[in-house]
C-alpha positions, 0 to 999 in steps of 0.5 A, spaced: 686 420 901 684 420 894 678 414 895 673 418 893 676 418 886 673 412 880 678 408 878 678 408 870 682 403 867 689 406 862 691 401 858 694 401 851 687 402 848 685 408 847 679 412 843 681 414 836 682 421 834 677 425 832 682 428 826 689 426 824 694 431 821 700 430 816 704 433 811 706 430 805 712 435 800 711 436 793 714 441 789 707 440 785 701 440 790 695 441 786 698 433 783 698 430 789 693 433 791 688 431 785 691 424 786 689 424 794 682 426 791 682 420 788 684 415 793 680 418 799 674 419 795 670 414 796 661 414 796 658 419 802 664 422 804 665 429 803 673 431 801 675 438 800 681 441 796 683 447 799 687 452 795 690 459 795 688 461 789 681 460 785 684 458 778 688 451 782 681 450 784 679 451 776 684 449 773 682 441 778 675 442 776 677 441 769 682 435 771 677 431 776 670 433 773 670 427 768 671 422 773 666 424 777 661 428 774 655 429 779 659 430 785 665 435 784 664 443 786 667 449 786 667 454 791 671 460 791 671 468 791 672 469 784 664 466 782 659 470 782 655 470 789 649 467 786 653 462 784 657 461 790 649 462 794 646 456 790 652 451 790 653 453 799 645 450 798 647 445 794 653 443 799 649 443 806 643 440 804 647 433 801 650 433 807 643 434 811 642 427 807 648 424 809 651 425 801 658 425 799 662 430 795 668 433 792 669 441 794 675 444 790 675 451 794 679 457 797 681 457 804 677 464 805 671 461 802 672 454 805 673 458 812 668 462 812 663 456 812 660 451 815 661 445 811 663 438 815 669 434 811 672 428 811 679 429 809 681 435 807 687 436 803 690 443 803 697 446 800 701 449 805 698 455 809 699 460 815 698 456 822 693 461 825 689 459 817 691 451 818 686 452 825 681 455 821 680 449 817 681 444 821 675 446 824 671 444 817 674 437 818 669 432 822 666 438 825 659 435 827 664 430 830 660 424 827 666 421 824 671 416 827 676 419 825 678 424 819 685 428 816 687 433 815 694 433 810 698 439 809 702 439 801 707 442 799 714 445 800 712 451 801 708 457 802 703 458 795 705 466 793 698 468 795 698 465 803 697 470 807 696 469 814 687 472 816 687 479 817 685 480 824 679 484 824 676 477 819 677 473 826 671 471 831 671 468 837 667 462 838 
């Protein structure tokens, strides 16, 4: 006998996700990429490239900062730590006042952060990293939804899967 149990209706209705994940190929990413920037940008939403190397982080800041002037940042190891403690500062306190921006960044960088995206746009990477990044998108989980898209064909030269001893439990 199961009649102690509540019955919960289960028709087709169902809560959207949290985050969606999709993959879109391309033999240029950094392309695609800049192009889903600016389709997904919209005020106060925050959306992230992600890259394996600073310089396609740079070399999209130069592309996108005419655009959107006060609103694109970097974050990457190759900045002077001054710099990447101002710009983290800068970050955390637009979304405390539930402002939008644009974050080009590494997947180090962004990984190690607790900045909550919108849609983040990443090129290709090892899946234990993919999870990581995941983990910035929605993470306050005060969105309806949010995405994550994966571009690429294939692995950046300089993906590396995360080093063991970088990892913690949470």
């Amino acid at each position: 006998e199961l009649g102690f149990l509540d019955l919960l209706p289960s028709g087709d209705v169902r809560p959207a996700p949290a985050r969606t994940l999709s993959y879109k190929p391309s033999s240029d990413p950094l392309a695609l990429i800049e192009s889903e920037i600016r389709r997904a940008y919209y005020q106060n939403s925050r959306v992230f490239g992600v890259f394996e190397a600073p310089k396609d982080a740079e070399t999209l800041l130069a592309r996108l900062a005419p655009a959107y002037p006060h609103s694109v940042y970097t974050y990457h190891p190759d900045q002077p730590a001054e710099v990447r403690r101002r710009t983290y500062a800068q970050l955390r306190e637009l979304e405390k006042e539930g402002e939008g921006y644009l974050l080009l960044t590494t997947g180090d960088a962004l990984e190690s952060s607790d900045l909550d995206a919108t849609v983040l746009l990443s090129t290709l990477c090892p899946p234990e990293n993919l999870i990581r990044r995941a983990g910035r998108v929605n993470r306050r989980g005060d969105l309806p939804s949010a995405q994550i898209v994966l571009i690429g064909d294939d692995f950046a030269p300089n993906s590396r899967p995360l080093n063991p001893s970088q990892t913690t439990d949470y």
